[in-house]
DOLO-172376 format. One record per residue (C-alpha): residue in three letters; x, y, z. Coordinates in steps of 0.2 Angstrom, whole numbers, padded with zeros to 4 digits, always signed. Layout:
N
ALAXYZ ...
END
This chain:
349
UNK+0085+0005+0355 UNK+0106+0004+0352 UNK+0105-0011+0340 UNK+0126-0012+0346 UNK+0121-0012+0365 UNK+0109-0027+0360 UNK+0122-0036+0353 UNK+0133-0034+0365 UNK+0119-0042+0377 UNK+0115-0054+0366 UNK+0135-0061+0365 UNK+0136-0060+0382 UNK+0122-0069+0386 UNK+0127-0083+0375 UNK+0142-0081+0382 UNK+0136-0084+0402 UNK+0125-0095+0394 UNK+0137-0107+0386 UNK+0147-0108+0401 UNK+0133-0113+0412 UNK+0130-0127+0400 UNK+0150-0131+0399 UNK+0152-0128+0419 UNK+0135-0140+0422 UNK+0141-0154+0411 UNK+0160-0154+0418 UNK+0153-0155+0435 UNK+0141-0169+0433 UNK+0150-0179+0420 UNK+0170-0178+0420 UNK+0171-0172+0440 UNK+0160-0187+0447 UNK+0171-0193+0463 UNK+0165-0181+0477 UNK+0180-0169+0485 UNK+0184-0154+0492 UNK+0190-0148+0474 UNK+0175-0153+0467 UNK+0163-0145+0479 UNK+0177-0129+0479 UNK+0174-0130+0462 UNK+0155-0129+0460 UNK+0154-0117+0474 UNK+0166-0104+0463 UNK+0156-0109+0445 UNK+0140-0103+0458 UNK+0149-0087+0462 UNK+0153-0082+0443 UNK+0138-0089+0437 UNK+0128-0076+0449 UNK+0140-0065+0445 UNK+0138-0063+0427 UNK+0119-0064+0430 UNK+0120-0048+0441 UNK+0131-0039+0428 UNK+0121-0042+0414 UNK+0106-0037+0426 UNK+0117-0021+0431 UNK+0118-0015+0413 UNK+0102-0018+0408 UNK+0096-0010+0423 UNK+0108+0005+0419 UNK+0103+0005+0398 UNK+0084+0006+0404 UNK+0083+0018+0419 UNK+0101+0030+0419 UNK+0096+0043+0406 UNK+0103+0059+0413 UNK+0113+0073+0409 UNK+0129+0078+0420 UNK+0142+0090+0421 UNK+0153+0079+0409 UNK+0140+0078+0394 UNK+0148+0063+0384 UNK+0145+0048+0398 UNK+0135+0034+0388 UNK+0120+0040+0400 UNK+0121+0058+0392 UNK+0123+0054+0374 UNK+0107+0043+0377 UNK+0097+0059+0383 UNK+0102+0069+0369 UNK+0096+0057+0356 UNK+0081+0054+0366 UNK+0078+0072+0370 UNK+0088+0085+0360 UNK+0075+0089+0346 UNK+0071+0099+0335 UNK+0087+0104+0325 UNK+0080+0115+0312 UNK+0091+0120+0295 UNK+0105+0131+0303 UNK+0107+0116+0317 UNK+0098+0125+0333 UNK+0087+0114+0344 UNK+0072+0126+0339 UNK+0058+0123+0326 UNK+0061+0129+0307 UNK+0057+0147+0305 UNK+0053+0152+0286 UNK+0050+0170+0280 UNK+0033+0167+0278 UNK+0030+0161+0296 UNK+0040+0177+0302 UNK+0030+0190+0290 UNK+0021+0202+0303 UNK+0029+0197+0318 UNK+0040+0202+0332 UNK+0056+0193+0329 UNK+0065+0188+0346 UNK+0083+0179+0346 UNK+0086+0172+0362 UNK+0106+0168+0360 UNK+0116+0159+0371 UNK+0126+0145+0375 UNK+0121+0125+0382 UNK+0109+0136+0395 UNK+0100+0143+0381 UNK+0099+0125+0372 UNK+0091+0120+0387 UNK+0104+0105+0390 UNK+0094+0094+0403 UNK+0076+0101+0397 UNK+0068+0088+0389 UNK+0055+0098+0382 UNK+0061+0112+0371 UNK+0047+0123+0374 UNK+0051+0124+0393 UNK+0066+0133+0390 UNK+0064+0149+0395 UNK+0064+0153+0377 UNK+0050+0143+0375 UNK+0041+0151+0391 UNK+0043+0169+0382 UNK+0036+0164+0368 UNK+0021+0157+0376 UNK+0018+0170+0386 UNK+0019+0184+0371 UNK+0008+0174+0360 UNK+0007+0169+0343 UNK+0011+0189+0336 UNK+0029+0187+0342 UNK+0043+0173+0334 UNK+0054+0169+0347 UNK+0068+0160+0341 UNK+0083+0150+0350 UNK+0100+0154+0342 UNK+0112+0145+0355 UNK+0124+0132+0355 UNK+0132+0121+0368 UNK+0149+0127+0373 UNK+0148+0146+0363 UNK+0158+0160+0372 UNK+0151+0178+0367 UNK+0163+0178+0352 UNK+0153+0163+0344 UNK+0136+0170+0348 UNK+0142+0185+0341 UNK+0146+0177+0325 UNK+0129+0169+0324 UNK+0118+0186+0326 UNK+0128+0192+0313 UNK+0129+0178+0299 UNK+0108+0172+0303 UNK+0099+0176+0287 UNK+0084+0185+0299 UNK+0084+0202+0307 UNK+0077+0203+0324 UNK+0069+0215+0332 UNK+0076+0211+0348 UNK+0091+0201+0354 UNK+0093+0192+0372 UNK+0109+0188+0377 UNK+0112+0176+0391 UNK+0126+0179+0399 UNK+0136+0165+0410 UNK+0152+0166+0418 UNK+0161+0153+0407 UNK+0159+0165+0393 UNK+0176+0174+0398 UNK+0185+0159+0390 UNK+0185+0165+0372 UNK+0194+0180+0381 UNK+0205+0172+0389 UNK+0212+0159+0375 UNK+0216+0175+0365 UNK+0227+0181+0380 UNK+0235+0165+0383 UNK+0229+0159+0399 UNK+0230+0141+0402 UNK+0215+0132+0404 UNK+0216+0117+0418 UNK+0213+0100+0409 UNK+0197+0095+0421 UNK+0193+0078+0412 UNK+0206+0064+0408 UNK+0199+0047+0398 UNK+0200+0032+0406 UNK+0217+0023+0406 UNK+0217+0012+0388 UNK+0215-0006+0397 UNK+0199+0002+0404 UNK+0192+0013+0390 UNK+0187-0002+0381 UNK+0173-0007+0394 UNK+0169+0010+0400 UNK+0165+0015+0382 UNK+0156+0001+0379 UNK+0145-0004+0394 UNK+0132+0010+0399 UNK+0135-0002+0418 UNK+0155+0004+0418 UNK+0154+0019+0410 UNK+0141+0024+0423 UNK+0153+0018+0438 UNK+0167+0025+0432 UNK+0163+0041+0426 UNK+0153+0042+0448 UNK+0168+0037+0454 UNK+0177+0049+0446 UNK+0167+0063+0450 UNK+0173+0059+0467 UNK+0191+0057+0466 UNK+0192+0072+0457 UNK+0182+0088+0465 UNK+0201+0096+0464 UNK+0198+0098+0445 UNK+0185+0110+0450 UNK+0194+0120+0462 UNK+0205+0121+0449 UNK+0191+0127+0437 UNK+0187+0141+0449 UNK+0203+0147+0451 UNK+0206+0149+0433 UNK+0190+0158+0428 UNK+0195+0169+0446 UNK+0212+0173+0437 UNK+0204+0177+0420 UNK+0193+0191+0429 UNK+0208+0198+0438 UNK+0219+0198+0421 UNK+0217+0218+0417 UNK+0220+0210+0398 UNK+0206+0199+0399 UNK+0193+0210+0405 UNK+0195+0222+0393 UNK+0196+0206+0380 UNK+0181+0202+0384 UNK+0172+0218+0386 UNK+0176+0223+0370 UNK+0168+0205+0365 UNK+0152+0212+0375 UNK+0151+0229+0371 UNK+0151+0223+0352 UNK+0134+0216+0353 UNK+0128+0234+0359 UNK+0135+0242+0345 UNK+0130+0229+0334 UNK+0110+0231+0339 UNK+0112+0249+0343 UNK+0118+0252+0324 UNK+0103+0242+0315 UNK+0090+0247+0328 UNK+0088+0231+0335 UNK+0086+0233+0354 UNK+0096+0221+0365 UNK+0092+0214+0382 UNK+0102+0203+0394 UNK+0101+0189+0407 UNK+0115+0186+0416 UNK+0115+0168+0425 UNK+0127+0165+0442 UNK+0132+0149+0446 UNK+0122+0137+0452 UNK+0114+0130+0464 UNK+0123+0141+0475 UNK+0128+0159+0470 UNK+0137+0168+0482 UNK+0155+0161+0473 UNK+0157+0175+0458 UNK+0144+0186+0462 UNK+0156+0201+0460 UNK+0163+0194+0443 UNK+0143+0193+0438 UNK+0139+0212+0445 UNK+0155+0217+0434 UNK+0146+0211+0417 UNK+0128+0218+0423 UNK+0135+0234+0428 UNK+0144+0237+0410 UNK+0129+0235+0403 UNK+0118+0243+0413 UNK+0127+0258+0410 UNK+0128+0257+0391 UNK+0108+0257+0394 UNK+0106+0239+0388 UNK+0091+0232+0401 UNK+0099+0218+0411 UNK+0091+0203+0423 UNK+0103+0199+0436 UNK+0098+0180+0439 UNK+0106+0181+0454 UNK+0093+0193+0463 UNK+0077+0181+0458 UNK+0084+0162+0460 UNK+0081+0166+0478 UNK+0061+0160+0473 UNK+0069+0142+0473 UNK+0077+0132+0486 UNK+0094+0127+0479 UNK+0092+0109+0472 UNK+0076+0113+0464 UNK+0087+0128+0455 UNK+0097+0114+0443 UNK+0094+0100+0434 UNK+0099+0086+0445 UNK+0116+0085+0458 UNK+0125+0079+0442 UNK+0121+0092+0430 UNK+0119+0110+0435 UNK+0112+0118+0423 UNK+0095+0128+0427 UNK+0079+0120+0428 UNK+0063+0118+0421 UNK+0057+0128+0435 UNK+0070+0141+0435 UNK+0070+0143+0415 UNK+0049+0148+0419 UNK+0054+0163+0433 UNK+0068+0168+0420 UNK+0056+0169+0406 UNK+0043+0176+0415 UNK+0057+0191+0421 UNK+0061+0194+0403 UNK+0040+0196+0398 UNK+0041+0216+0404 UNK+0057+0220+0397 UNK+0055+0211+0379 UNK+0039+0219+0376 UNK+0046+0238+0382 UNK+0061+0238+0371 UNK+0050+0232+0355 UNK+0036+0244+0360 UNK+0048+0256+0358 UNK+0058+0250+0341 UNK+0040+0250+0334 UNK+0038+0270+0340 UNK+0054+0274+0333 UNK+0048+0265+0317 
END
């Protein structure tokens, strides 16, 4: 438990506590005549007496039940989950198990590469990822290993293939639409500011109490669904920027040479956004169409998330990354794929 947060409490309740004891005494003692001030004032010592009782109740009530994750992933509420939840971190800092040479000798080596989808933010079970699901389902002759960070653009993942001290036989990309940012900060295109901090004589409680930060950070969501208009529109104008297209192509078509050169064979999953997945659809069939026809196998989420109704297709209405239950169709989609392209690296061996 946060030792700071129990603190905190504990000041607080000495604090309510004490001017209960202060309140009871003046009352009873110093304030003896009855009077309508006397009365006016017991009644208002009641009113902040029950409310200090209900907002210590509030936040312990928050601290034990709000552990979530959400679109903003650095509330109070979130950081809780990830130290509850985001586990293992092996040597080179992935949320995946430690894989040594020994362990890897004799296998089929999978990367599944990615960003936050592929880290499984909002799974708390690594191995329901649907990294986890493919390894399960290809048993124990098969490493699959997750090599995927939150926030990575294809750039970054890139980066990772290339400087990870293991080969693979086979790479999955996960694609997501966001990952046309690296692209477009190299051309220049503004991104909209779509969180602001609280104003400084509120950041002080709302970074502190898991009660405010939780209220604030709802409230907010509210007042500002603009910001995500805004967000559409921007990754709208980076598809329709002819220099960012080919940007970020050039980012994609890298990871084709890269496996095509060292024999590695490269499949990709391409996520739409969820729950609903109409909205970028042709900036989706852009990316599985390129590489589709470089000869790369591609699932196209977008034709299979159709199995789940929408809410059961994300995390929760605050956090919309895929689901347990949509990480387990994924990995069961990438099963015949995965084994066809090793199947044939092992021929060509």
């Amino acid at each position: 438990m946060n030792e700071q947060w129990l603190m905190r409490m504990a000041v607080a309740s000495a604090l309510l506590l004490s001017f209960v004891i202060a309140a009871v005494l003046f009352l009873r003692f110093a304030w003896v005549s009855p009077s309508r001030g006397r009365t006016l004032g017991a009644q208002l010592t009641l009113a902040a007496i029950a409310l200090g009782v209900a907002l210590l109740a509030a936040e312990a009530l928050t601290y034990a039940l709000v552990v979530e994750t959400d679109a903003f992933a650095f509330t109070l509420a979130s950081k809780r989950w990830m130290s509850r939840y985001w586990a293992p971190i092996n040597s080179l800092g992935y949320r995946d198990d430690e894989h040594t040479g020994r362990d890897l000798d004799g296998k089929t080596v999978v990367f599944v590469v990615g960003d936050s989808i592929v880290a499984g933010m909002g799974i708390r079970n690594a191995s329901d990822r649907f990294s986890g699901v493919l390894q399960d389902r290809l048993g124990p002759e098969w490493a699959v290993m997750n090599v995927a960070k939150n926030g990575w653009t294809t750039a970054r993942e890139y980066a990772a293939v290339v400087s990870h001290p293991v080969t693979p036989h086979v790479v999955v990309l996960s694609y997501y639409l966001n990952d046309i940012e690296g692209a477009a900060q190299k051309a220049r295109l503004t991104r909209p500011v779509l969180i602001s901090r609280p104003p400084r004589y509120l950041s002080r409680v709302v970074d502190r109490s898991y009660f405010a930060n939780f209220a604030y950070w709802r409230l907010y969501r509210l007042a500002a669904a603009e910001l995500s208009e805004a967000y559409l529109r921007y990754q709208a104008e980076a598809f329709a920027s002819p220099e960012v297209w080919q940007l970020h192509r050039a980012d994609l078509l890298e990871f084709v040479a890269y496996t095509r050169e060292r024999g590695i064979h490269l499949v990709v999953v391409a996520f739409p956004r969820l729950p609903e997945v109409a909205e970028g659809l042709p900036y989706l069939a852009r990316v599985v169409d390129l590489f589709r026809a470089n000869g790369v196998p591609t699932i196209n989420v977008a034709d299979v998330v159709g199995e789940l109704e929408p809410r059961a297709r994300v995390v929760s209405s605050l956090d919309s990354h895929p689901s347990e239950a949509l990480h387990r169709i994924v990995g069961e989609q990438l099963l015949e794929p995965v084994r066809a392209t090793a199947a044939a690296s092992a021929g060509a061996r």
